[in-house]
N, C-alpha and C positions, 0 to 999 in steps of 0.2 A: 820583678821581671827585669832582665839585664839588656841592655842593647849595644848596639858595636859599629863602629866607623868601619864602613867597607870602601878600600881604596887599590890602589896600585901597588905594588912590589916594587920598587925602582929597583931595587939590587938583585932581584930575577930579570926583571928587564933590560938591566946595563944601560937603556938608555930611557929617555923620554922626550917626545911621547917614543913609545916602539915602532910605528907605523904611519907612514905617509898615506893620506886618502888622496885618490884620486880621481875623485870626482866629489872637490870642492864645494864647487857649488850647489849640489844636491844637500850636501849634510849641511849646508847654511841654511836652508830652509824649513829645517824641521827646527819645530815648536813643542818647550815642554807643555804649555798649554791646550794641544791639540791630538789626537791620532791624526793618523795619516790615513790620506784617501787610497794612496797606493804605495808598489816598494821605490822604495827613492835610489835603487840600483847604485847601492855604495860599495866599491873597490878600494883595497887598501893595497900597502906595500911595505914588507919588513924592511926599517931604514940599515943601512950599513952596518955593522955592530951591536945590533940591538939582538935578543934571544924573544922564541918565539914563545908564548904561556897562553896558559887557559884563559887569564884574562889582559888584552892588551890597552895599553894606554894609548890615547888619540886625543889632540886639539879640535879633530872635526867634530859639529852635532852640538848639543849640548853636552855639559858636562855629568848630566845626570843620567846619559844615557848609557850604555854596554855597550861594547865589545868582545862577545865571549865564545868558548869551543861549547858546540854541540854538546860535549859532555857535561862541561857545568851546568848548561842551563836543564841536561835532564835532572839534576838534581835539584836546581831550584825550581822548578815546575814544579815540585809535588808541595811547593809550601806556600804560604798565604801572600802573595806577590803585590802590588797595588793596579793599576789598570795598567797595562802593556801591550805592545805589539813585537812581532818579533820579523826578522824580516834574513833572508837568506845574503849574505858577502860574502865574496874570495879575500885571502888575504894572500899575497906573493910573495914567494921567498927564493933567496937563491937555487934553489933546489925541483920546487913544485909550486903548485895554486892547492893554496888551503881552504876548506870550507869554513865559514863559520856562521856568528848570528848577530844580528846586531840587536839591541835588546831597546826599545824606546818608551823612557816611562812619562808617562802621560797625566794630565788633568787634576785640578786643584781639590779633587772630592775629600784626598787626607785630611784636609782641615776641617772637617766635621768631627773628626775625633780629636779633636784637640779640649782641653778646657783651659781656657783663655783666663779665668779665674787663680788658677793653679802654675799659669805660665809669666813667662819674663820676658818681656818683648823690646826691643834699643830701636828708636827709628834710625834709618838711612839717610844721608844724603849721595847719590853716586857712588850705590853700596858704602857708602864709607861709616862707620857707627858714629851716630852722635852721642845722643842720652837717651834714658829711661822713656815708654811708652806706654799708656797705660790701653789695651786695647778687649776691648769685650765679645768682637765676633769676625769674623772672615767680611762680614757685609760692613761693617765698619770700616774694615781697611779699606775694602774695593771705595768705599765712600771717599777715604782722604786721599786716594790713590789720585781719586776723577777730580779732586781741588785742587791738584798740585798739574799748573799746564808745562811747566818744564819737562818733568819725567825724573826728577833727581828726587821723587822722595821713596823711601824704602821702607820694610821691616824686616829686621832677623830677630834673633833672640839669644839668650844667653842660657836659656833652659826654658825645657816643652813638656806639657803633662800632657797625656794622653789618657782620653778619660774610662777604657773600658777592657781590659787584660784578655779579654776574652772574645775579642772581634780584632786585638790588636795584629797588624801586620807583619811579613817576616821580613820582608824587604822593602823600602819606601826611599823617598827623601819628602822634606816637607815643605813642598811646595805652597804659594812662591815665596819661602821666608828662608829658604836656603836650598841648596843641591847637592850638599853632601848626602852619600845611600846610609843608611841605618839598616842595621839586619840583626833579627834577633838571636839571643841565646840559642834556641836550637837549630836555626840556621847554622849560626855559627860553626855549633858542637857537627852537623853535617860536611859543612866544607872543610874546615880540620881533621878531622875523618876519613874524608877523601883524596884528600892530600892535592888539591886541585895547586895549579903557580899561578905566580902572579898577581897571590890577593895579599892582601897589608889587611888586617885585622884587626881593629884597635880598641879596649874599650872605653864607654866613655859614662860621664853620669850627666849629660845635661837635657839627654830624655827618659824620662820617668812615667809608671802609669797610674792611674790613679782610680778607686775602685771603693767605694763606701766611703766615701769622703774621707781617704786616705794613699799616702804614696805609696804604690809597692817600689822598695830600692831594691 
């Protein structure tokens, strides 16, 4: 099973990010840890030069959340998403007020499909990679998370197995060990298809699934 860096188009965008939010301080308070109780009434605004796409790039939020036209996300609605909210935004252009959706993906349940046995994991210090970590469960890390009273210690990874091809997600990031989105093979094969702008596609090997005590690459 194949999986894919889903990211921004800069060269459909002309610029980055594309869009000024305007109401700052609402998108600083959303948490990828969290849904939200309500809509956090986020307005955007296409900057000078920037081209408008299906999917736009923004500093507000996290960065693992969307930006997308109602069109895309009909298409990705029909596929295996990980927990989400979806919430109604304008975006403003010289011309009109656009509709869209702002997409917020939420809460650390991913890491139940992980096997940690099969993974490579690099501690942090203020996200920065140190060395090699050896880590057995999601509760382990919350454990060294709660020893460390600064806040500077981390985990990413260098490669992730995923242990079960058949409940695996189509769209994710793997929360909290990174925020780049991952999207699978037939995602993919849909939104190429579709011919959606704005998306950068890329693919990658450093998640893998794993299924009889074996990697599918």
């Amino acid at each position: 099973m194949k999986f894919y860096k889903l990211s921004h188009d800069l060269e459909t965008g002309k610029k980055y990010p594309q869009v000024e939010c305007l109401r700052s301080f609402a998108a600083s308070q959303i948490s990828p840890w969290n849904n939200l109780p309500c809509n956090p009434d986020l307005r955007f605004k296409l900057r000078r030069g920037a081209v408008i796409s299906d999917f736009l790039s923004t500093t507000a939020g996290p960065g693992c959340d969307m930006l997308i036209s109602p069109e895309l996300y009909e298409s990705i609605r029909h596929f295996n998403v990980m927990p989400h909210q979806i919430f109604s935004v304008t975006v403003e252009t010289n011309k009109d007020v656009r509709e869209y959706l702002w997409v917020h993906l939420y809460g650390p349940s991913f890491v139940d499909s992980i096997d940690y046995d099969k993974s490579s994991f690099v501690r942090t210090e203020w996200t920065i990679p140190q060395e090699p970590i050896s880590l057995e469960s999601f509760s382990q890390y919350q454990q060294l998370k709660l020893k460390d009273k600064t806040g500077a210690f981390g985990v990413t990874f260098d490669s992730l197995a995923l242990r079960d091809k058949n409940t695996i997600l189509d769209l994710f990031f793997p929360f909290p060990f990174d925020s780049t989105i991952f999207i699978s093979e037939r995602l993919t094969d849909e939104l190429i298809r579709s011919n959606y702008t704005g998306l950068s596609i890329e693919p990658t090997n450093i998640i893998t699934c794993t299924l009889n005590n074996e990697t599918d690459r």
